[in-house]
Chimera marker file (.cmm) of the C-alpha trace (Angstrom):
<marker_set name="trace">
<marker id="1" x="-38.055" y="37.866" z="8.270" r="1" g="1" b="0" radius="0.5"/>
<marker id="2" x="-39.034" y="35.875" z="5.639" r="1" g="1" b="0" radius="0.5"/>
<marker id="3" x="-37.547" y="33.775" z="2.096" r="1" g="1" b="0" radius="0.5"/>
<marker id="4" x="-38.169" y="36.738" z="0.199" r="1" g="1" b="0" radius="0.5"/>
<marker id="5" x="-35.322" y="38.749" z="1.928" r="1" g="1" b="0" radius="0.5"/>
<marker id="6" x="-32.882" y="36.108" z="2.971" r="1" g="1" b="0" radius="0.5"/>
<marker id="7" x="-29.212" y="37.367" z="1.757" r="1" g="1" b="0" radius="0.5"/>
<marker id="8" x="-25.858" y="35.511" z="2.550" r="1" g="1" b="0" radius="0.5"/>
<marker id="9" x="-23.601" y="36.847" z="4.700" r="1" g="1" b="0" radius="0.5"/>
<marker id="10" x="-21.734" y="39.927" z="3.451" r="1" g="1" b="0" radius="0.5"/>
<marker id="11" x="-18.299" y="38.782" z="1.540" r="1" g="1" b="0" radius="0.5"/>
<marker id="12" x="-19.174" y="34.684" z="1.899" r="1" g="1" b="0" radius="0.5"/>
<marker id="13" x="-20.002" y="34.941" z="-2.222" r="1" g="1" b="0" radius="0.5"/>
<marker id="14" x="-17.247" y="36.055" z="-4.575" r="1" g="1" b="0" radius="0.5"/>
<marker id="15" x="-18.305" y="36.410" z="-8.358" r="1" g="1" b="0" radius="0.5"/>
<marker id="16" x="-15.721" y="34.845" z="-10.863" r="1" g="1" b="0" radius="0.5"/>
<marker id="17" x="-13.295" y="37.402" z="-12.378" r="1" g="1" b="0" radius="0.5"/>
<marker id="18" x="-14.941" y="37.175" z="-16.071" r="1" g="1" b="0" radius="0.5"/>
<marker id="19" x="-12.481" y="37.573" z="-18.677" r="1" g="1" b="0" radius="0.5"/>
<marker id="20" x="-12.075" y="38.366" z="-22.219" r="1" g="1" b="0" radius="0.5"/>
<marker id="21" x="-15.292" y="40.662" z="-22.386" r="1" g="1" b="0" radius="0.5"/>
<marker id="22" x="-13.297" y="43.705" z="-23.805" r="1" g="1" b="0" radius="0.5"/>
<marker id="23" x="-10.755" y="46.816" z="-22.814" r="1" g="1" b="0" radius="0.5"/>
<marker id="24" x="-13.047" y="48.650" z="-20.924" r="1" g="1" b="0" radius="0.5"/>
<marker id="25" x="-13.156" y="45.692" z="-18.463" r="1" g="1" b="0" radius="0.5"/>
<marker id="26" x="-9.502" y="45.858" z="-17.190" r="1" g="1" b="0" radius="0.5"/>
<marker id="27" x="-9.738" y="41.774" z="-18.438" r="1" g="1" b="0" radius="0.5"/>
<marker id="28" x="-9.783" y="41.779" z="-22.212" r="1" g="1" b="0" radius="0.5"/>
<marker id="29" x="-7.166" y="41.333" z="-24.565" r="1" g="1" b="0" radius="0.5"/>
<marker id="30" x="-4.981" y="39.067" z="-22.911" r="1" g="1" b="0" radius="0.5"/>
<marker id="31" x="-7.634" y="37.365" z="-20.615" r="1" g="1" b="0" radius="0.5"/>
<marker id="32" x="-4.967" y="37.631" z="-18.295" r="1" g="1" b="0" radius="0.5"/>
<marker id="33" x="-2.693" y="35.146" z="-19.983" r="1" g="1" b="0" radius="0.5"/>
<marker id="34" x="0.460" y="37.436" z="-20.783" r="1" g="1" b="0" radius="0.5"/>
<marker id="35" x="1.711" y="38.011" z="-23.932" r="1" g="1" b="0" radius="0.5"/>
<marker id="36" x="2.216" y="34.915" z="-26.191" r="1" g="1" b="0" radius="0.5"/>
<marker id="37" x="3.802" y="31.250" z="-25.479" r="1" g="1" b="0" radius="0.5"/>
<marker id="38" x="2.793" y="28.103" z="-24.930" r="1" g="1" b="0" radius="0.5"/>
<marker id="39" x="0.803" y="29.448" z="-21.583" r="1" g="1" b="0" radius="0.5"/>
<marker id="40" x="-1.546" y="31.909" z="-23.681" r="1" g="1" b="0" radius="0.5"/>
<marker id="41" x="-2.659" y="29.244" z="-25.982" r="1" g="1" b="0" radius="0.5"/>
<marker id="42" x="-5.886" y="27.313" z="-25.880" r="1" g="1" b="0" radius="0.5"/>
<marker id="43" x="-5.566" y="24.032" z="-24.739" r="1" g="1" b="0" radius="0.5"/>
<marker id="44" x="-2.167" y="24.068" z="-23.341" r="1" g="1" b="0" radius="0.5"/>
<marker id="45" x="-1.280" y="21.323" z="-20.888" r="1" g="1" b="0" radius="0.5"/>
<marker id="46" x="2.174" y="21.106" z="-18.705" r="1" g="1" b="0" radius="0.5"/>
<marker id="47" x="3.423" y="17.276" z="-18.288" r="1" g="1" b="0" radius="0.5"/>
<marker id="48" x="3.488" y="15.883" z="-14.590" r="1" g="1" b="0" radius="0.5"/>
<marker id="49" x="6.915" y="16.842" z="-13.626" r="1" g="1" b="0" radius="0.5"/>
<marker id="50" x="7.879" y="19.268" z="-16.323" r="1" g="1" b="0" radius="0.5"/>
<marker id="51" x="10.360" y="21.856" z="-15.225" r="1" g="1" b="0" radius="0.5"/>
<marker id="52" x="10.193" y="24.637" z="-17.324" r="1" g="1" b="0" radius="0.5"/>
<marker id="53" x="12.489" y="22.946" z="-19.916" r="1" g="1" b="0" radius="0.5"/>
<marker id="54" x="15.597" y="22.172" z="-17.401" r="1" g="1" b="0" radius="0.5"/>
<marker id="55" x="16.005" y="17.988" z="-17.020" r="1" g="1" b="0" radius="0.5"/>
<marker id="56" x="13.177" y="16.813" z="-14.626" r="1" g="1" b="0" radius="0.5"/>
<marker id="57" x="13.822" y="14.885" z="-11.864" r="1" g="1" b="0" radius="0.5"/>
<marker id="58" x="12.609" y="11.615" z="-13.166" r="1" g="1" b="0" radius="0.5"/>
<marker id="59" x="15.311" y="11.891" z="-15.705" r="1" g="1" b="0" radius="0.5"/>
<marker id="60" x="17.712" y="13.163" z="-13.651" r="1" g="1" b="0" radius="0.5"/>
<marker id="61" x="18.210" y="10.317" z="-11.273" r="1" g="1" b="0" radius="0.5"/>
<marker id="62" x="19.050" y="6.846" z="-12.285" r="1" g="1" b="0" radius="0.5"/>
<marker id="63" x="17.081" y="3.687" z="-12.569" r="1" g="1" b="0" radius="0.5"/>
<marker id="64" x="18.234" y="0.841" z="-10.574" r="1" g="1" b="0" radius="0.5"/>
<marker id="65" x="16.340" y="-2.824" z="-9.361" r="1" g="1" b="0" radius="0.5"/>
<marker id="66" x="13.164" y="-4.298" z="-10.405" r="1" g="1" b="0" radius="0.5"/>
<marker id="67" x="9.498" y="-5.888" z="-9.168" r="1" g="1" b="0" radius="0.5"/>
<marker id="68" x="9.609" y="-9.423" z="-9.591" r="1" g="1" b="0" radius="0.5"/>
<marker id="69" x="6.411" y="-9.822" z="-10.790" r="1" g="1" b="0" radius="0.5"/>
<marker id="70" x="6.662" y="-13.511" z="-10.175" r="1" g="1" b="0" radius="0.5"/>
<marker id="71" x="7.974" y="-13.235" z="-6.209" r="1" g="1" b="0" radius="0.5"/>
<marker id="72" x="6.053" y="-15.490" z="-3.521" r="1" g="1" b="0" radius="0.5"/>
<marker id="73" x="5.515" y="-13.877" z="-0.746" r="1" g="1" b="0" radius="0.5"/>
<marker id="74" x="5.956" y="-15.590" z="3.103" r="1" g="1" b="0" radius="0.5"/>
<marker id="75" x="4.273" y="-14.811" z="6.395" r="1" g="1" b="0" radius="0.5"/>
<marker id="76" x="6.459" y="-15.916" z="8.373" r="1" g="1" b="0" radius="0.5"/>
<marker id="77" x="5.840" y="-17.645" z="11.786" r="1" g="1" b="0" radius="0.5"/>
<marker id="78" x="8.383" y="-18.578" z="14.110" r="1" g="1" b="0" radius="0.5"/>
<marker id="79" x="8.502" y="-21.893" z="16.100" r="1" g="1" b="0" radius="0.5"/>
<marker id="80" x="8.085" y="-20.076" z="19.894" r="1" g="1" b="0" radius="0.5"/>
<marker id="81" x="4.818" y="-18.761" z="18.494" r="1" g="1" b="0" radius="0.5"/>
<marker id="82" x="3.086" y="-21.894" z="17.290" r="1" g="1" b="0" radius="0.5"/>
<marker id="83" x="4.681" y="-23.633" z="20.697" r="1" g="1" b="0" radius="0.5"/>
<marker id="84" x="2.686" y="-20.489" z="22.763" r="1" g="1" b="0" radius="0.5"/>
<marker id="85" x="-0.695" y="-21.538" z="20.768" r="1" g="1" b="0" radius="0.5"/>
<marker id="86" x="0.069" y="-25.281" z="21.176" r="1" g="1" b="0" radius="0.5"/>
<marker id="87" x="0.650" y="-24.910" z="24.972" r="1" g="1" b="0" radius="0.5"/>
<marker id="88" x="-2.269" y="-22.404" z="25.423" r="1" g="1" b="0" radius="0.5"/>
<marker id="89" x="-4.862" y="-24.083" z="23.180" r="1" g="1" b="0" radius="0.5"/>
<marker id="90" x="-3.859" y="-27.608" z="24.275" r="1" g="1" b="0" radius="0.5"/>
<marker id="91" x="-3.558" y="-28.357" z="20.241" r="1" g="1" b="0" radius="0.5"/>
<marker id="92" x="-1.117" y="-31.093" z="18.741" r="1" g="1" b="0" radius="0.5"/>
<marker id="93" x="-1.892" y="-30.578" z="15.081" r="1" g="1" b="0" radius="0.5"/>
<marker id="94" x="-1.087" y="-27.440" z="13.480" r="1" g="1" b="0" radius="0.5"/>
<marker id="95" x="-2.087" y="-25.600" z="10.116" r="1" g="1" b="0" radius="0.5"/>
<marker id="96" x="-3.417" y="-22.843" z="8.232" r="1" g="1" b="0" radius="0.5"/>
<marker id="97" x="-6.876" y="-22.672" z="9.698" r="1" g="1" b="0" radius="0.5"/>
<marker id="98" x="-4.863" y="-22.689" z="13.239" r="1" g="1" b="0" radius="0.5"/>
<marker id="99" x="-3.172" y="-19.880" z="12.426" r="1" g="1" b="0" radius="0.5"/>
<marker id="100" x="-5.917" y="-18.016" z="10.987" r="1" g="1" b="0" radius="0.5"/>
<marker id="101" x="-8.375" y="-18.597" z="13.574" r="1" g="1" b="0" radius="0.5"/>
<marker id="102" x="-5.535" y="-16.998" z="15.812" r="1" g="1" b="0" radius="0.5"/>
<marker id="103" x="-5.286" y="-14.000" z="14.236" r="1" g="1" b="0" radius="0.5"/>
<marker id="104" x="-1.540" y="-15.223" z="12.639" r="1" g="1" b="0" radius="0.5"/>
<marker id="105" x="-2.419" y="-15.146" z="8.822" r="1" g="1" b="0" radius="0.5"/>
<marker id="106" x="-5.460" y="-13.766" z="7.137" r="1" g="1" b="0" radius="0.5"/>
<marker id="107" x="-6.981" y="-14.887" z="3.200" r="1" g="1" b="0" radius="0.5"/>
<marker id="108" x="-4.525" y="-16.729" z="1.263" r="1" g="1" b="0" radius="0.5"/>
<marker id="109" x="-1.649" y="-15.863" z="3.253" r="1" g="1" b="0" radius="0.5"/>
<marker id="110" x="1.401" y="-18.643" z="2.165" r="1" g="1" b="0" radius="0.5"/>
<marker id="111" x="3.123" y="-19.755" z="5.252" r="1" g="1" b="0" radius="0.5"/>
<marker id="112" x="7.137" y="-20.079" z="6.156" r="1" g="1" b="0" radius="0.5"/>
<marker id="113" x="7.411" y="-21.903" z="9.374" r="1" g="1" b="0" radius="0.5"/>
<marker id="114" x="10.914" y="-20.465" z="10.608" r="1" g="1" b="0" radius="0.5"/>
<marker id="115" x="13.346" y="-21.692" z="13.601" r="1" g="1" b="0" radius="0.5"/>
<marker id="116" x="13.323" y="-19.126" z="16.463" r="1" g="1" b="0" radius="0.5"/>
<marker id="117" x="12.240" y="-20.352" z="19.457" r="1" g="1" b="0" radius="0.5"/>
<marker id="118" x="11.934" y="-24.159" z="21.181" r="1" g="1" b="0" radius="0.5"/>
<marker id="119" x="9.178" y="-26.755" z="21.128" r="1" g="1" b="0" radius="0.5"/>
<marker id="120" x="8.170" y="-27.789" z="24.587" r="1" g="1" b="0" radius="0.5"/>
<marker id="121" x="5.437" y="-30.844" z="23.200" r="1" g="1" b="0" radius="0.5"/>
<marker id="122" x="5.181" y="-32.771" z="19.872" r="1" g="1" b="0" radius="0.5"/>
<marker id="123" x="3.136" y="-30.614" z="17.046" r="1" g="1" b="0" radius="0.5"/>
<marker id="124" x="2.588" y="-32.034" z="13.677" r="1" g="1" b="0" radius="0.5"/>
<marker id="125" x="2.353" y="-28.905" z="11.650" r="1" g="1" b="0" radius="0.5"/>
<marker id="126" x="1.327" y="-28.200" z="8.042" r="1" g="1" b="0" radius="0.5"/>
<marker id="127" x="2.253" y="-25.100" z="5.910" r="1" g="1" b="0" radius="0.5"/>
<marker id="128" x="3.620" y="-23.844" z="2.259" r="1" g="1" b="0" radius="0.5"/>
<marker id="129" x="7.356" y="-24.172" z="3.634" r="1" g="1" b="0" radius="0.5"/>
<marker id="130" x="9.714" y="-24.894" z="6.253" r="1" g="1" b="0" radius="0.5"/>
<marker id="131" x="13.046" y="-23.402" z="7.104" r="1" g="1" b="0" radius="0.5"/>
<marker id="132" x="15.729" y="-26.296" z="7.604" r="1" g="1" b="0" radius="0.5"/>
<marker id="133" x="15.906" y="-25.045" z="11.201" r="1" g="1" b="0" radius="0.5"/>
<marker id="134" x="12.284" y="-25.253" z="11.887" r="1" g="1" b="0" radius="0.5"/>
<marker id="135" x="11.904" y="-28.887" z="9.710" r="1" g="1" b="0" radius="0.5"/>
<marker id="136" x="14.656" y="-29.996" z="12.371" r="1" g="1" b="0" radius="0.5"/>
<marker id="137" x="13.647" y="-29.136" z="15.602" r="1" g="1" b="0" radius="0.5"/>
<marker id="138" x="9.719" y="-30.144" z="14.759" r="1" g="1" b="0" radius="0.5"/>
<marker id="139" x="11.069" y="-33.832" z="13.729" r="1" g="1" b="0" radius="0.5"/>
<marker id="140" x="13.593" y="-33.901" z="16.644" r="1" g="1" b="0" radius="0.5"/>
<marker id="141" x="10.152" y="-33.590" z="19.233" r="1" g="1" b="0" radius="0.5"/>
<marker id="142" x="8.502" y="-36.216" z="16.939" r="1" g="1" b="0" radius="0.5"/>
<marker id="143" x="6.122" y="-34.151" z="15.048" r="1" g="1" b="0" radius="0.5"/>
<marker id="144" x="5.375" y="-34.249" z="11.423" r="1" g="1" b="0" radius="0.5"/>
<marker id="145" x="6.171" y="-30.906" z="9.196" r="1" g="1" b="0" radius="0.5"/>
<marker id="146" x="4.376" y="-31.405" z="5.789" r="1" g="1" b="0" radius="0.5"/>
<marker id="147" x="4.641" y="-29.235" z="3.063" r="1" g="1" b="0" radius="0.5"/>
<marker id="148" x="1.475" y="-28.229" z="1.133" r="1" g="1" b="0" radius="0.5"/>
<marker id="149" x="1.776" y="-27.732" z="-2.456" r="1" g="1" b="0" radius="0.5"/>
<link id1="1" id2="2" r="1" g="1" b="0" radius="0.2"/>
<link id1="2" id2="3" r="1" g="1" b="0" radius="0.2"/>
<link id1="3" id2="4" r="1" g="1" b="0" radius="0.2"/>
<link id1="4" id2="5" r="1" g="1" b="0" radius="0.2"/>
<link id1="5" id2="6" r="1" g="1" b="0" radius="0.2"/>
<link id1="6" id2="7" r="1" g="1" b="0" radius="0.2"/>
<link id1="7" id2="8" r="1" g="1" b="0" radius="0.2"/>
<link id1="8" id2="9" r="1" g="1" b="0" radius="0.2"/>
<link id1="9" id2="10" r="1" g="1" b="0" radius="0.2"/>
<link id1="10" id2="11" r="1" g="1" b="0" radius="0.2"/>
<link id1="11" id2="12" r="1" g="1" b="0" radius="0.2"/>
<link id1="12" id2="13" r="1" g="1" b="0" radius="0.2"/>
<link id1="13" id2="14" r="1" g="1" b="0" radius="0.2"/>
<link id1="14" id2="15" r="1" g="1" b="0" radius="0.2"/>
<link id1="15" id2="16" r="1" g="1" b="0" radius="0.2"/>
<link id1="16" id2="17" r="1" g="1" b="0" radius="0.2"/>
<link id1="17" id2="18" r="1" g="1" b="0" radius="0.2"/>
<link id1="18" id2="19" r="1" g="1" b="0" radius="0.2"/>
<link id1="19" id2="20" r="1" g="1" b="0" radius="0.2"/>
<link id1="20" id2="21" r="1" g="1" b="0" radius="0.2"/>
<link id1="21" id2="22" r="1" g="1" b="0" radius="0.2"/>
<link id1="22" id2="23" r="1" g="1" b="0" radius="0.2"/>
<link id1="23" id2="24" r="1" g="1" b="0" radius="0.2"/>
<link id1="24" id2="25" r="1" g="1" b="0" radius="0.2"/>
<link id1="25" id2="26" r="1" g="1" b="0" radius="0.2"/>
<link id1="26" id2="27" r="1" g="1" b="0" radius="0.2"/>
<link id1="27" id2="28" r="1" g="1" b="0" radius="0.2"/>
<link id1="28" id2="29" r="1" g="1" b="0" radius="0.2"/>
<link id1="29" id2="30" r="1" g="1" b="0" radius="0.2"/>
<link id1="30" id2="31" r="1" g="1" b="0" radius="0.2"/>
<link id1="31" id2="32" r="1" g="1" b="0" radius="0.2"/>
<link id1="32" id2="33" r="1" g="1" b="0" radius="0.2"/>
<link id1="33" id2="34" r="1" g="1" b="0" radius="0.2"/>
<link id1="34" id2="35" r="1" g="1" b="0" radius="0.2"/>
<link id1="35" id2="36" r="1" g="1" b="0" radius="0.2"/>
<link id1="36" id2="37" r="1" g="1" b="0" radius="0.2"/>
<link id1="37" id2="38" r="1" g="1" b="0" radius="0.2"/>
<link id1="38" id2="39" r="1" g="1" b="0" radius="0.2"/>
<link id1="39" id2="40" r="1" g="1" b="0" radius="0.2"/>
<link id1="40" id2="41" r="1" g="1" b="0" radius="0.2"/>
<link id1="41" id2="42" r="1" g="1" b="0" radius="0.2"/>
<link id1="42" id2="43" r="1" g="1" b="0" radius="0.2"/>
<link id1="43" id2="44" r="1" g="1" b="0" radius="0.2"/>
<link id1="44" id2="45" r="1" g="1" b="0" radius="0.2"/>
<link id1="45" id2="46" r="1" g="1" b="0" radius="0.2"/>
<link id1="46" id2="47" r="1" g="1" b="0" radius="0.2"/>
<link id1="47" id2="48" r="1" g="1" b="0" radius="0.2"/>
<link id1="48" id2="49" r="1" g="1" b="0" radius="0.2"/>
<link id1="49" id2="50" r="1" g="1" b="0" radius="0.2"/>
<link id1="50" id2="51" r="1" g="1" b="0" radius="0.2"/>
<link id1="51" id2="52" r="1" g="1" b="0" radius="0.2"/>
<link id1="52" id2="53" r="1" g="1" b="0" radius="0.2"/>
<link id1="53" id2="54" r="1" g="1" b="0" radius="0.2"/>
<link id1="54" id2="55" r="1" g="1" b="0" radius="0.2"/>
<link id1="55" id2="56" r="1" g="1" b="0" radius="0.2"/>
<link id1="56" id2="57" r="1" g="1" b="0" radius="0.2"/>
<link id1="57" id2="58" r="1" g="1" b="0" radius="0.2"/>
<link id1="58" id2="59" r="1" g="1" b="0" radius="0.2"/>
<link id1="59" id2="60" r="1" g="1" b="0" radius="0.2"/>
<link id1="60" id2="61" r="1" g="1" b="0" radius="0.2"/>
<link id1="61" id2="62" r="1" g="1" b="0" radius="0.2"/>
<link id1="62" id2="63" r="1" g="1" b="0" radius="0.2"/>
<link id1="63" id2="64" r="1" g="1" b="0" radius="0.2"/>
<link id1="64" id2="65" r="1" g="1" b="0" radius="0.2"/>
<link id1="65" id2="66" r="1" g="1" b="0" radius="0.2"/>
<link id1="66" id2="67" r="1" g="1" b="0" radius="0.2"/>
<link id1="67" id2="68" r="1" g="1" b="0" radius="0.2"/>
<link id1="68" id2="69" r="1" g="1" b="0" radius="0.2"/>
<link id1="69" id2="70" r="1" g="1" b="0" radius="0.2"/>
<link id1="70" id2="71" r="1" g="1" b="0" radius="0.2"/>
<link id1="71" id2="72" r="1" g="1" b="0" radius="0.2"/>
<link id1="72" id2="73" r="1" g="1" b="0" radius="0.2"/>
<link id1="73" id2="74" r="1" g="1" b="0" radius="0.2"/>
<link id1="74" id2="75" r="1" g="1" b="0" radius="0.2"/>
<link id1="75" id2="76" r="1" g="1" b="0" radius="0.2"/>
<link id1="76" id2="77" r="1" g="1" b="0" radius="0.2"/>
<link id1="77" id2="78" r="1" g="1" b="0" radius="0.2"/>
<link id1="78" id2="79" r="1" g="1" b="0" radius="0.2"/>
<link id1="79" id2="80" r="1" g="1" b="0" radius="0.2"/>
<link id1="80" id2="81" r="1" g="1" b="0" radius="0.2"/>
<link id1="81" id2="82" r="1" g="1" b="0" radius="0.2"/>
<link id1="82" id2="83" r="1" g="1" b="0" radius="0.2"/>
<link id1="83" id2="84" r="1" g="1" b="0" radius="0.2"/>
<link id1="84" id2="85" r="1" g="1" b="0" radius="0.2"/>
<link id1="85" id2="86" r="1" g="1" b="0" radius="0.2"/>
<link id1="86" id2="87" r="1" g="1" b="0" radius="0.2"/>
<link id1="87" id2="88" r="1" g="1" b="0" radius="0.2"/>
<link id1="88" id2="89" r="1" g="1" b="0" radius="0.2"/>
<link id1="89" id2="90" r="1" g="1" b="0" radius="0.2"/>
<link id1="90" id2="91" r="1" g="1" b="0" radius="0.2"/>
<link id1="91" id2="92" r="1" g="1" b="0" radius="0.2"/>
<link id1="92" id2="93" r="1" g="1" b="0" radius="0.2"/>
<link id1="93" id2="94" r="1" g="1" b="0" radius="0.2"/>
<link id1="94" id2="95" r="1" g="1" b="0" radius="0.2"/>
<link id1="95" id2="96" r="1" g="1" b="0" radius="0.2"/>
<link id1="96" id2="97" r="1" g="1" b="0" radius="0.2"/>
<link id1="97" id2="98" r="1" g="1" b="0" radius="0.2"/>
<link id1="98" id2="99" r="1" g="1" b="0" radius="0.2"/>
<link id1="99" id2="100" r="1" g="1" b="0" radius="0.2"/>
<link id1="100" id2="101" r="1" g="1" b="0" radius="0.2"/>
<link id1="101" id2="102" r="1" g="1" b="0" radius="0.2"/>
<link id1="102" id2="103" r="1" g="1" b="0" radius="0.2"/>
<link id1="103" id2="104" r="1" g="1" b="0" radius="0.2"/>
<link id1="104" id2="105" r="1" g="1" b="0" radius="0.2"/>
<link id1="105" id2="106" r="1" g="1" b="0" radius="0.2"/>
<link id1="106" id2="107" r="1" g="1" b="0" radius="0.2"/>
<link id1="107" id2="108" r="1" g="1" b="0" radius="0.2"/>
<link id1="108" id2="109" r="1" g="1" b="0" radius="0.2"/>
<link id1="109" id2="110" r="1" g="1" b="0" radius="0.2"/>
<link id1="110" id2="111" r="1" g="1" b="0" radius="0.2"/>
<link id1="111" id2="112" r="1" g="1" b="0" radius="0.2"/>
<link id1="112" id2="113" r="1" g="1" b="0" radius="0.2"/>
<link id1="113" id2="114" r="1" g="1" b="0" radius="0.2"/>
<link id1="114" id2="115" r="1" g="1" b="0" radius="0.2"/>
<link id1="115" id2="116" r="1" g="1" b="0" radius="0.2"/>
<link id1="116" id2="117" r="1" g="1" b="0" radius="0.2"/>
<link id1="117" id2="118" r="1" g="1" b="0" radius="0.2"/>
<link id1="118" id2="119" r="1" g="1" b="0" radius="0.2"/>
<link id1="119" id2="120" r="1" g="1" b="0" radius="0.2"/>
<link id1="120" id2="121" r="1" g="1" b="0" radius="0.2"/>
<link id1="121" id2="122" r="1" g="1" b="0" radius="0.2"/>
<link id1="122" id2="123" r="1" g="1" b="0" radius="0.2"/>
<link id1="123" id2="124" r="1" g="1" b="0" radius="0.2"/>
<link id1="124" id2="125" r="1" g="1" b="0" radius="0.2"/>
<link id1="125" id2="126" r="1" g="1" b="0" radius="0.2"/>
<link id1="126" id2="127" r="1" g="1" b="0" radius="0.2"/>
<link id1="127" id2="128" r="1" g="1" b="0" radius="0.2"/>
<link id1="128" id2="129" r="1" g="1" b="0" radius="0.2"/>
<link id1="129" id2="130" r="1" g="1" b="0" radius="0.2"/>
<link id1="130" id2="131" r="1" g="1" b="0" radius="0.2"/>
<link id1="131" id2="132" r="1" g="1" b="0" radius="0.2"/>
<link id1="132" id2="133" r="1" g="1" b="0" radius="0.2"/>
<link id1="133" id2="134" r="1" g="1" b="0" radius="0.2"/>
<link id1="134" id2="135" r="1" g="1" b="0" radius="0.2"/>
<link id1="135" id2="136" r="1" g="1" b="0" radius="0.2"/>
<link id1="136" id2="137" r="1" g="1" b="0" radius="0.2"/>
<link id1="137" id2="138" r="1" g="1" b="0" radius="0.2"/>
<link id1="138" id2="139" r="1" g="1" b="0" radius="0.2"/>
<link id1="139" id2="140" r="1" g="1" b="0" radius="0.2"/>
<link id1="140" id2="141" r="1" g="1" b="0" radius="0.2"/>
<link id1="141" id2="142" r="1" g="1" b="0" radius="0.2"/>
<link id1="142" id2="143" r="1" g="1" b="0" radius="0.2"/>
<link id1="143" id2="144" r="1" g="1" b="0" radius="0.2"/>
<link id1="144" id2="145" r="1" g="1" b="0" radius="0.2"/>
<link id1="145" id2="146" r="1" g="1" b="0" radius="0.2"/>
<link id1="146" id2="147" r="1" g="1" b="0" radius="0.2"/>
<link id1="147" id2="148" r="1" g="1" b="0" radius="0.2"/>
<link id1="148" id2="149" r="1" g="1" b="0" radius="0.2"/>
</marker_set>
């Protein structure tokens, strides 16, 4: 054996059905396009979602709500969680690089501090916002909750 008579294996290659080279093919004419319509033409393209002329789906059902494109989005972490890292990390000042270094946030992550949960220990914690809740029971231990703008 050698390059010379190196074949692939028999029925792995399929030659492309070449159309439009006359009758006596079986493929002329036509080209296998039907008679006529859109379909037979040169350069015909269907639209995404076009169904054969009947009302297509996207037209079909109705539009309702919007993106606010101007939303601010919250991670929101719940008093019992920053008292578990405060008790387990011995720390009494709170904020974002905290969190992050705890796997809580990650990038520019805005925080919500929310009010599940009890403080055992005074925390003075810093985030983007506060529930009323959370603002409450952080000042009732004696911490500090300050907002950062």
């Amino acid at each position: 054996m050698n390059l010379s008579n190196l074949k692939p294996a028999e029925g792995s290659i399929k030659h492309s059905k070449r159309i439009g080279r006359g009758a006596g093919s079986g493929k002329g004419g036509t080209s296998t396009r039907g008679n006529k319509g859109a379909k037979a033409r040169s350069g015909y393209h269907q639209k995404v979602g076009f169904e054969g002329g009947q009302m297509p789906l996207y037209r079909r059902v109705p539009k309702f709500g919007f993106k606010n494109i101007n939303r601010v989005e919250f991670v929101g972490i719940n008093i019992d969680t920053l008292n578990a890292i405060a008790e387990a990390k011995n720390i009494t000042d709170i904020n974002v690089d905290v969190l992050k270094q705890n796997g809580l946030i990650s990038g520019k992550d805005r925080i919500k501090i929310l009010g599940r949960g009890e403080l055992s220990k005074t925390v003075n914690v810093t985030a983007h916002a506060f529930s009323a809740a959370a603002k409450k029971a952080i000042e009732d231990k004696g911490g500090v909750a300050t907002v950062i703008e």
